[in-house]
N, C-alpha and C positions, 0 to 999 in steps of 0.2 A: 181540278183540285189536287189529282195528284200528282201533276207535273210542280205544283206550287210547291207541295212540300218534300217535294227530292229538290225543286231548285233552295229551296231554304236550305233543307238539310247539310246539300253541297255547299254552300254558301259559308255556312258554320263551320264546318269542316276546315277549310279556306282559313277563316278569320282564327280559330285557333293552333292552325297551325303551328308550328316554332314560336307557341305565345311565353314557353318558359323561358327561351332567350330574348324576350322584349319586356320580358315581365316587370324590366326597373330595377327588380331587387339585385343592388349592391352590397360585396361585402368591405370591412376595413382588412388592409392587408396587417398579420401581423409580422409586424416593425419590431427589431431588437431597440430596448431603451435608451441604448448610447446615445451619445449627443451626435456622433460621424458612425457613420458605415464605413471600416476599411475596406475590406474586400470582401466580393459576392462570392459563391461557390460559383463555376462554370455549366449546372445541370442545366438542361435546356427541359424546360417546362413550363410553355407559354402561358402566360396570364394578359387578358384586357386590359387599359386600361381604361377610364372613363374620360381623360384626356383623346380617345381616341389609340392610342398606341398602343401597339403588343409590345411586352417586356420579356426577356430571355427567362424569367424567372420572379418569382415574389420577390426578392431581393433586392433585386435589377430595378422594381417599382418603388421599394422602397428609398433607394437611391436616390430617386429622381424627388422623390415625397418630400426627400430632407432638403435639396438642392434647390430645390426651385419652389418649396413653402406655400405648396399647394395639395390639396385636400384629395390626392386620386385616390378613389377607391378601384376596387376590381369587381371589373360587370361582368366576365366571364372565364374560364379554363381553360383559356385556347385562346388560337391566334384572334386578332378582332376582323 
């Protein structure tokens, strides 16, 4: 019985691991209102994106948002 419940216990352990970077929750990047993005700032401060791709920056995502009129959100603060 009590091999049961350290194997459970470990088990949990396991399953919640890194659950707050699978958790799903995305945010919306925020986007300046212009209609174009001229130019990014050059900080290097990676963001995910839900496309899959890490961006140099919020910015950098947003870029891509306006260009290609697709809905990325950012799943994470760092590289993906």
């Amino acid at each position: 019985m009590t091999g049961r419940v350290v194997f459970l216990g470990l088990l949990l352990i396991c399953v919640t691991a890194g659950a707050e970077e699978r958790s799903g929750i995305m945010r919306k990047p925020t986007c300046p209102d212009t209609a174009e993005i001229v130019a990014c700032p050059l900080n290097l401060s990676p963001v995910c994106g839900s496309d899959g791709n890490t961006y140099a920056n919020e910015c950098q995502l947003c870029a891509q948002r306006q260009s290609t009129k697709m809905d990325i959100m950012i799943v994470k603060e760092q590289s993906c």
